[in-house]
N, C-alpha and C positions, 0 to 999 in steps of 0.2 A: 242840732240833734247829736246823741253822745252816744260811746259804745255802748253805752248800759240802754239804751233805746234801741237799737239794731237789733240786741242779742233778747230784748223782751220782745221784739216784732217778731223774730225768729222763734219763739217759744210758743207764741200764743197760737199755732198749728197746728195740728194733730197729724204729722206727717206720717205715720204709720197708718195711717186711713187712705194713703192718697197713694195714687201710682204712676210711675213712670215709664222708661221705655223697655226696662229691666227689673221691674217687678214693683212691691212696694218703696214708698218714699221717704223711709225712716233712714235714709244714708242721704239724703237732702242738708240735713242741719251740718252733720260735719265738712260737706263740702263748702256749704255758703263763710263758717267759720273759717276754712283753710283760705277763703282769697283775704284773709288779715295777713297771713304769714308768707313772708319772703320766700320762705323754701317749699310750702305749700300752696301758692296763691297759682303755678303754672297748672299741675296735677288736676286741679280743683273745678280750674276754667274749663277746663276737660271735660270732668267728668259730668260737671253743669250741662254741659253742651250737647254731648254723648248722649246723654240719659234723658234728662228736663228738655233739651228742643230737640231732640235726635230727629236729624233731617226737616227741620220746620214744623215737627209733628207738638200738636199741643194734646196735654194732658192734664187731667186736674189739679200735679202737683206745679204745672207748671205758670199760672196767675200767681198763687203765693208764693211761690220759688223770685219770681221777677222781683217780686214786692220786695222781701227782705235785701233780696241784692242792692235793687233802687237806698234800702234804707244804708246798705253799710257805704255804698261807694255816696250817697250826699252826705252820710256824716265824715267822708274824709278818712276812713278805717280801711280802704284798700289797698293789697300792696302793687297791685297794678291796675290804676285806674283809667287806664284807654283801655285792656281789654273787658273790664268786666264792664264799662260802658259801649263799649261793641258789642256784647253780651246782650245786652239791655236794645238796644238798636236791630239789633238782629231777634229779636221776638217781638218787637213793632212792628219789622219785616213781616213774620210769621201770618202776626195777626192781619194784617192789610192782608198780604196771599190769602189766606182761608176765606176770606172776608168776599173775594171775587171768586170762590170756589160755590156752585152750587150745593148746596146743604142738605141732604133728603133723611138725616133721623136727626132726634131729637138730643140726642147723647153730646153731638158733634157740636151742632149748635148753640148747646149753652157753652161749651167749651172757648167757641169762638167770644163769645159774649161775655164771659167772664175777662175771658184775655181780654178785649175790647175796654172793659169796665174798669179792667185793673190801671191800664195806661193813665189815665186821670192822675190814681193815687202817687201813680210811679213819677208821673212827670213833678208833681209837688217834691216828690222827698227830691229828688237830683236836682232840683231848680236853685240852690243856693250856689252850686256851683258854676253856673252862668258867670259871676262874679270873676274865677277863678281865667288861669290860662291853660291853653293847653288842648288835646282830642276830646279828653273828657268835658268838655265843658262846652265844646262846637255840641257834641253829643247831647246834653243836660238841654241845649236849646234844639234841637231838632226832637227831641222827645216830647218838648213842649207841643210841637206842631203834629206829632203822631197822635196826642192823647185828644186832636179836633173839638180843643175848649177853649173861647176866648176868655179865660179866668183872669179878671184885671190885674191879680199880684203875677202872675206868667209873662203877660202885656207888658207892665211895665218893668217889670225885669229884665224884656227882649229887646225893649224900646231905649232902656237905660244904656243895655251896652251895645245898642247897634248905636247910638250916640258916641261912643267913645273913639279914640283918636289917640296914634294912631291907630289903623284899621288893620285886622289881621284876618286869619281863620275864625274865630269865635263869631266876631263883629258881622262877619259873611254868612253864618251861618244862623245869627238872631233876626239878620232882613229877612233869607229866605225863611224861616219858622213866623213870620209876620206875615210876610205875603202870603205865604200859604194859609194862614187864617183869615186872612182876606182883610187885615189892618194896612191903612195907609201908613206908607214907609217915607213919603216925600221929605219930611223934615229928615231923617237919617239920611237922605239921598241928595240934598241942595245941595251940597260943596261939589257934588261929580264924581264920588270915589268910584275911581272904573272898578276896584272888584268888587263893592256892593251894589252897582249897579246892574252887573254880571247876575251878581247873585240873586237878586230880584228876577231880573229878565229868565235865569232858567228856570227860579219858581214857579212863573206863569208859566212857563213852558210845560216845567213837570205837570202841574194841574190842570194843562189842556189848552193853553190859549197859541190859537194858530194866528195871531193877529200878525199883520204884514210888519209891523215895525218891531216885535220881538223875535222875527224870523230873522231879518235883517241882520239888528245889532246883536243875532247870535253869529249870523255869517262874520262881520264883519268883526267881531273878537272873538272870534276862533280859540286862535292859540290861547287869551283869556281864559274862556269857558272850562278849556282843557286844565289848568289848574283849579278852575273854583267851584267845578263841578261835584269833585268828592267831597270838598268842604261842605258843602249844603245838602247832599243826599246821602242816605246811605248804599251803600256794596255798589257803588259808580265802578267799576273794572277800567271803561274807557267809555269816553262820552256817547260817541254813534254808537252802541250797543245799550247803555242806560237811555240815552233818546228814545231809539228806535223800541225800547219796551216800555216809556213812560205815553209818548205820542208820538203812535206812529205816523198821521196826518204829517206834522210838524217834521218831521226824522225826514221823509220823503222827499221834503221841499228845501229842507236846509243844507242835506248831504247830496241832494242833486246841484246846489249852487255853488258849491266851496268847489274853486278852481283847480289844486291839483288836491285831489283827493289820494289820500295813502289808504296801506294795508286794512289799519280800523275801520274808515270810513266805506271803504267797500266792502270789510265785514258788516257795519252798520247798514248798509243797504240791502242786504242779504236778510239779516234780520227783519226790515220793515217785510221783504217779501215773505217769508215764511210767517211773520205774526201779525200780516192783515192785510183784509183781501181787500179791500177799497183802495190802499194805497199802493198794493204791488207795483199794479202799470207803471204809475211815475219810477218807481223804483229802477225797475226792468228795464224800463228806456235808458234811464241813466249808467247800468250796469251796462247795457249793448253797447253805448257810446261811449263807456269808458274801453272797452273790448276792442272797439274799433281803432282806434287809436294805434299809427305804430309804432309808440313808444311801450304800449303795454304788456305786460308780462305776462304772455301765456297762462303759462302752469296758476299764479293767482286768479283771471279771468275766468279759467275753465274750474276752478273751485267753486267761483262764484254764480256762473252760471248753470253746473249743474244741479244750483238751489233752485232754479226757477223752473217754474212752469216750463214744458216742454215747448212752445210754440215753434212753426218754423221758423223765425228770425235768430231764437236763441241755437235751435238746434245748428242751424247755419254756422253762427259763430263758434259753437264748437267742433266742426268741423275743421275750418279754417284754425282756429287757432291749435287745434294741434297738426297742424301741417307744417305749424312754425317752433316746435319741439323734437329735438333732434337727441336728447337724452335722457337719462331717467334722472333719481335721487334716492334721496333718504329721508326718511320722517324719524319721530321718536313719542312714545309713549311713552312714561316716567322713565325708566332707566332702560327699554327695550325700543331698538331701533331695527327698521323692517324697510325692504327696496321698494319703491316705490315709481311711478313714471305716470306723469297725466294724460298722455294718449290711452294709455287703458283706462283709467279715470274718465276721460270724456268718450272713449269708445263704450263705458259701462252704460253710462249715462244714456247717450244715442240707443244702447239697446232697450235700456226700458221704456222711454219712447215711442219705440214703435220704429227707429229710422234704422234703413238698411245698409247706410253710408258706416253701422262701427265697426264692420269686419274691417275697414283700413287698416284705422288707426289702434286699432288691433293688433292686429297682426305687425306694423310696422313696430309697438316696441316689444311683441316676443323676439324679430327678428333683430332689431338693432342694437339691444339693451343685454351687454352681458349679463346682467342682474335679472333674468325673464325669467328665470328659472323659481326665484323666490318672490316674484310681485305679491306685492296685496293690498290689492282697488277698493275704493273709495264707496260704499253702500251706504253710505251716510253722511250728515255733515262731521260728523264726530265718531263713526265706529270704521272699522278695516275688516276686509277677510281675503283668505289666501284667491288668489286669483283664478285656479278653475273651480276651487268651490263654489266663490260671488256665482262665477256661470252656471255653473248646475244649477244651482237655485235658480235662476232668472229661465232656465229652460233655452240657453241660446243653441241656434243651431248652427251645424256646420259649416264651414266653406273652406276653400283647398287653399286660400292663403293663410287662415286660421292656423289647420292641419300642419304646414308647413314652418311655421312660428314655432308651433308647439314641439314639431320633431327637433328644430333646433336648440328649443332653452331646453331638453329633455338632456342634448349630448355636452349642455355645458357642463364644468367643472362644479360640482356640489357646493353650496356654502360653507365655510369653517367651522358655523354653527350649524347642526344638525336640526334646529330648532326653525329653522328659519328659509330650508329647503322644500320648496312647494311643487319636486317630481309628482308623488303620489297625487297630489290635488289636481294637476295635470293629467296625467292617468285616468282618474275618476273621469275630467270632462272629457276625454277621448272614449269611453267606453260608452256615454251616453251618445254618442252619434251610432249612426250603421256600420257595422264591419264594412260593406265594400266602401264605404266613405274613408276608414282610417286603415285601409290595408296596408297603405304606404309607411304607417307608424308599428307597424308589428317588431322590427328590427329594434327599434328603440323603446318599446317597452319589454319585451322579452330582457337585453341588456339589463333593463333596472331590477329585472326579478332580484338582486340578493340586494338590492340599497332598498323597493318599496316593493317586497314581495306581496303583503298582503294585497297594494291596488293594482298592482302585476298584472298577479294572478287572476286575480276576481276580471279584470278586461279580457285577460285570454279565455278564458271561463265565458265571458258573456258575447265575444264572437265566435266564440266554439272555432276556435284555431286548434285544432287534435293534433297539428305539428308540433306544438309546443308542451305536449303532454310529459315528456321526458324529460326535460327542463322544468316543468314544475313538480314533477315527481320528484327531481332533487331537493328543487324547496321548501320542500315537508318535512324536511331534516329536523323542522327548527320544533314542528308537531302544531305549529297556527292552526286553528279552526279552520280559520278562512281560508289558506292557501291547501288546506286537504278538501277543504268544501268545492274547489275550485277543479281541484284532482278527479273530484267525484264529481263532477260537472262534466267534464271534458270525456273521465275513460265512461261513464254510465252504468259501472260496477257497483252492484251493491253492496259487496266490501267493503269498497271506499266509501262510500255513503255512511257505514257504518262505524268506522272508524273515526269517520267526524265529531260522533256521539260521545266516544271516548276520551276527547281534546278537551281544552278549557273554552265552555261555552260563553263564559262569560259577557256581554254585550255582542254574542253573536248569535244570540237566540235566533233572532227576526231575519238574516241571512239564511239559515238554514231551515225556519220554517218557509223561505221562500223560494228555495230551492232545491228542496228532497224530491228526488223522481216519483220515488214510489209512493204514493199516499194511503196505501194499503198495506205496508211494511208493518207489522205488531209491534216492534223494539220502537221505531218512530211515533206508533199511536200510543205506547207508551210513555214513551218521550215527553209529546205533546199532552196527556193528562197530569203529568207530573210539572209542569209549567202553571197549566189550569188553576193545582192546586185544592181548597176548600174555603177560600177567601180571598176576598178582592187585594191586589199586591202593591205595598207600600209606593213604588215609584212608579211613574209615568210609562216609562217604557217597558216596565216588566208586564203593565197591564195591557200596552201595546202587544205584548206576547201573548199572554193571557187571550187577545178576542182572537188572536188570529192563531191559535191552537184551539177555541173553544168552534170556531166557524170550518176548520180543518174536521174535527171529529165529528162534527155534523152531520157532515158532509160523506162521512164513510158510513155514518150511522145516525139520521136523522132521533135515533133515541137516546142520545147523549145530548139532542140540544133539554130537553127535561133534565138531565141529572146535570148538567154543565148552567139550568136558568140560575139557583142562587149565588154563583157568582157573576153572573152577569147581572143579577139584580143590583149587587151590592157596589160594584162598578159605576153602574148606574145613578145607585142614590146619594154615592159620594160626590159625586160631578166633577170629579179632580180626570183630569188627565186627558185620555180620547174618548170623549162626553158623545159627539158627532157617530164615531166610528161605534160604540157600545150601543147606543139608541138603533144604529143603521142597523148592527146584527141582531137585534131583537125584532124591529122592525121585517128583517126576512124573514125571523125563524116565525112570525106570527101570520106572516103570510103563509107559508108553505106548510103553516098547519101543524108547525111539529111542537108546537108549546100545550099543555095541557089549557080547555076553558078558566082554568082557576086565575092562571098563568097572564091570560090574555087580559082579564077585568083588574089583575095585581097592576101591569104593567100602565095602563090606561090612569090608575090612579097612581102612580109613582110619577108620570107625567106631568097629569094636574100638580099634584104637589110641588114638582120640580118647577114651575113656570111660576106656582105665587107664595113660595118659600125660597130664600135663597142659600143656598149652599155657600159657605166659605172656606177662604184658608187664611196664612197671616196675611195677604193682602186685602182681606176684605172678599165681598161676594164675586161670586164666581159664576162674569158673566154668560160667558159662552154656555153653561148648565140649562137658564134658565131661557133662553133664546134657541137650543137645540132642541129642549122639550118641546115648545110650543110651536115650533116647524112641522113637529114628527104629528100632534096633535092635528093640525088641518091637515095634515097628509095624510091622515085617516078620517079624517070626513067631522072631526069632533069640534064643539064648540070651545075655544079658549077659557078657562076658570078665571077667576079673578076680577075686581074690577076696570073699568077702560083705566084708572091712572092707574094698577098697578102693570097694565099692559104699554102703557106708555115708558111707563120706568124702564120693561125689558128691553124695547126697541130703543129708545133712547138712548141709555148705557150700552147697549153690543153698538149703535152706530159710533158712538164718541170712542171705541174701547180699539187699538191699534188691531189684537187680535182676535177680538170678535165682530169686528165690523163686515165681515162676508155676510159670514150670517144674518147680523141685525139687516144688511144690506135685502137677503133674501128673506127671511121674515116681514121686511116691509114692503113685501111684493106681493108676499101672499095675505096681506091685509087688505086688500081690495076688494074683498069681495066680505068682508068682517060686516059687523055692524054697523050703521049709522053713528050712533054713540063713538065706537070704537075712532073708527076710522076718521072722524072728526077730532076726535084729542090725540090721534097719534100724529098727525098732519100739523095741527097747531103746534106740536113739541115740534114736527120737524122741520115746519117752517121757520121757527126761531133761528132751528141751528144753521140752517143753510142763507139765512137773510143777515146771522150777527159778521161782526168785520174778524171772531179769532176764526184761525181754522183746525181743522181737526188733528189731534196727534193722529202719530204716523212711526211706524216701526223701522223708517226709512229716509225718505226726502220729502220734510211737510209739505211742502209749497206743490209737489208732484202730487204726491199720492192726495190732496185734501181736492184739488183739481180733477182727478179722475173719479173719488167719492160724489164730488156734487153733479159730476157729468151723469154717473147712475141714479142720483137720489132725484135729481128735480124730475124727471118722468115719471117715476115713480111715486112724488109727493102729486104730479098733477093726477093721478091715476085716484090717491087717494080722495084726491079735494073738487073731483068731480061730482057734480050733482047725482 
């Protein structure tokens, strides 16, 4: 194949018809042309990337887009031909991923399928470079094995140079694209080449075989594996992490065998535990017994354990092992490094649990870790947040060794970086307990009024300390909302109440609509209609103001909930934002009568519609919309619209959805008493989910939260699937 064939492949498209991630695909041709040129072939791969697979996403321009690539890098016209064969690998990727994604419109589907369709063509045009040496050419044969053809000119082309000698990458990579089509490899295997033999053995592996003798001779060439692993698969990072997402079965029993297991490997056991429930157990045991051990590294064990399931055996060992952590550290996020300590890491852990023992390990590194001052624990396998925040959120509650932690990294010496000083978060979780719990902290946050006045103040403010009124009367100097909000909290002056109106409210709306005394003040009920508005408000949280100034004015005058419904209609029909909270306020004001008849039979069919239409944004439908409707629906005594599968789809998606699974959670509770029909196809979707081996995403620690999901779902499914 020649350039003048590449560049009529390229032609024959109509890429102005087709679109990408960034609009139409009429800038498709120039970039596939620029990976010819040395000086544009970086730019190009980019912009290929960016646009045509952005984030694994397929699109229509992106089957022909593969195509021509496949054509310039087999005619040898590349000026970098490992990556734009990465390139190509990495949308075989794609397509296998969408491929095990449930598919529910039709759009999607053929997308998937065309990409599926294309790989055939793709794997022909790259297949001359099998021949060749080199990444591209290991590449050109595992493409063979992505496009799932046993095409005999492919065959013998993989067959040809898994024959060849000596053996290298390529040769490794032609057995495993054999095996994986299920061709006997024995004559390329008689001599005993240990890395094609490797390479075979993790083929079956990747395609599922848990047979005792490919487990083995994976334990037993280990360190092997570990080089011949990325030769034969693609995006391999490190083996016990590609294992443990190819088979996990396999992952379970091979990373529990291998004698001293390092860093990866107990990452890879972590992995089988979050991405499958059948194999956890073996998992879990092997991570406890590595725990127990006392050569074992704390700080790593307690990472790895607070992936799992809370059981008491785990919980135990987190205990213990931060009894044997006596300092903190430092982690880093690309170029941002933040203090760090694994006793509040496994004290976080113990609390979402449920176990009492985290106030220790707690408290033991506010008090021993100069660095207490700026922690931020571990809520995830992979995310951080400042350290009283984590707790606010989690709701933890006080105790006097907590308190006592807290007064001291309060009077440490401030970080260098200001970005990076976590008093104020501190602050906040001290204001959430009771004033007589933190009275002993009053000294210590008073002091920080001019380093974190606004969380200061708002804590003196919310124990109503009137000592401290003159001190924060100074620190209103600076004219903060909040620290005048705070002022007017403490003296109960409607002056100062009034003066707050005057400051920059900016993201402090929702503080001051929650804490105005007077709710009969005109200037404020003014306030509050000028928030209202006459349409529903572009951001999330202005519309958060929006219900809670629309339920305020109500509330002084039941006849503003009439002149205040068409923006709560419009709120409503958008489903973006607090869907829950706008349904709820409608739902009072139709109780309490104050909605006009018209109003009432609007709102009834805005409902309907919302449960078997879905609402979107750029991510797609928006589940928590149509699972809030259909709550509010039996909540009023109504029959669900739609058919039982489109009732399924709602429960479905809000259980599977991180954040709207409450809801689908409580939606599926109040399906019990549904129809026969109904309640028979929602039960059949949910026993799937809770009987398959993935588990549920989770906005937090899968393996936790997908364990507490099935503890509420299986009562709930028997409730359904009772006669």
């Amino acid at each position: 194949m020649n350039s003048v064939s590449w560049r009529t492949h390229l032609a024959d498209v109509d890429w102005p018809m087709l679109e990408h991630a960034y609009g139409d695909a009429s800038d498709v041709p120039g970039w596939i042309e620029g990976l010819a040129g040395a000086e544009t072939v970086e730019e190009s791969l980019h912009e290929l990337w960016a646009a045509v697979l952005h984030q694994g996403t397929l699109y229509d321009s992106t089957a022909p887009a593969m195509a021509s690539i496949a054509s310039l890098l087999g005619a040898r016209q590349t000026a970098d031909a490992e990556s734009t064969a990465w390139l190509l690998l990495m949308f075989a990727d794609a397509v296998r991923a969408c491929e095990h994604v449930e598919v529910d419109d039709a759009e999607t589907a053929a997308l998937v399928r065309s990409g599926r369709d294309s790989l055939i063509g793709i794997a022909a045009l790259v297949r001359p470079l099998i021949a060749d040496d080199g990444p591209e050419a290991a590449a050109a044969a595992l493409l063979q094995a992505a496009a799932r053809t046993a095409d005999s000119a492919a065959l013998d082309a993989l067959a040809a140079r898994a024959s060849a000698r000596p053996t290298g990458q390529v040769e490794q990579a032609c057995v495993a694209a054999l095996t994986t089509l299920g061709v006997d490899v024995s004559a390329a295997l008689a001599d005993g080449d240990p890395g094609l033999v490797m390479a075979a053995t993790l083929a079956r592996i990747a395609a599922g075989s848990t047979e005792t003798t490919d487990l083995d001779a994976l334990v037993a060439g280990w360190e092997l594996a570990v080089e011949v692993a990325p030769r034969i698969a693609f995006g391999v990072g490190n083996l016990p992490e590609w294992l443990s997402t190819v088979n996990p079965e396999a992952s379970a029993d091979v990373l529990a065998a291998l004698p001293t297991p390092d860093e990866a490997t107990i990452a890879g056991l972590v992995d089988v535990v979050i991405g499958s429930r059948s194999n956890a157990p073996a998992a879990v045991r092997r991570l406890l017994a590595l725990a127990a051990l006392p050569e074992a590294r704390p700080e790593a064990m307690m990472t790895a354990l607070r992936q799992c399931p809370p059981t008491p055996e785990v919980c135990d060992l987190l205990v213990a092992l931060a009894e044997r952590v006596t300092t903190g550290g430092t982690s880093a996020i690309g170029s941002s490094t933040f203090d760090v300590d694994a006793r509040a890491d496994s004290a976080f852990a113990l609390l979402r649990a449920g176990d009492g023992r985290w106030a220790r390990p707690m408290a033991q590194a506010l008090l021993t870790n100069p660095a207490a001052r700026g922690l931020m624990v571990a809520t995830s396998a992979s995310g951080r947040s400042a350290l009283g925040h984590a707790l606010v959120r989690e709701h933890a509650p006080s105790a006097t060794m907590l308190i006592a932690g807290i007064r001291q990294a309060l009077r440490q010496e401030p970080p260098v970086d200001p970005s990076r000083d976590g008093a104020g978060h501190l602050i906040e979780l001290l204001a959430s307990w009771p004033a007589e719990a933190t009275a002993g902290a009053l000294p210590e946050v008073r002091e920080l009024l001019t380093v974190a006045p606004k969380q200061a103040a708002d804590a003196l403010a919310t124990w109503g300390d009137t000592t401290s009124i003159d001190r924060v009367r100074e620190a209103t100097v600076t004219g903060d909302a909040t620290v005048l909000l705070a002022l007017a909290r403490l003296t109960k002056d409607p002056d100062d109440f009034r003066r707050v109106l005057d400051a920059d409210l900016e993201h402090k709306e929702s503080a001051v609509l929650a804490h105005w005394a007077d709710r009969a003040d005109p200037r404020f009920l003014d306030w509050c209609r000028s928030l209202v508005g006459t349409n529903a408000a572009t951001s999330d949280y202005q519309r958060d103001d929006q219900l809670t100034s629309l339920r305020i004015l109500a509330a002084f005058d039941s006849g503003e909930a009439a002149t205040g419904w068409p923006v709560l209609r419009s709120i409503i029909d958008a489903g973006r934002g607090p869907i829950e909270e706008a349904i709820g306020l409608a739902l009072d004001w139709r109780a309490q009568q104050w909605l006009p008849p018209e109003a009432h039979t609007d709102f009834e069919a805005l409902l309907a519609d919302l449960v078997v239409t879905d609402r979107k944004n750029y991510n797609g439908p928006l589940v928590k919309t149509s699972t809030a409707a259909a709550i509010a629906l039996l909540d009023l005594g109504l029959t669900l619209p739609g058919t039982p599968a489109r009732i399924v789809k709602v429960v479905a998606c809000a259980v599977t959805d991180r954040w709207a699974r409450e809801l689908g959670l409580r939606l599926t509770e109040r399906l019990a008493g549904a129809p026969e029909t109904v309640r028979r196809a929602v039960a059949k979707k949910l026993r799937s989910l809770v009987d398959r081996d993935e588990r549920f995403d989770s906005s937090g620690d899968i393996a936790v939260e997908d364990e507490r999901t099935l503890a509420r779902l299986r009562p709930l499914l028997q409730d359904l699937e009772a006669e």
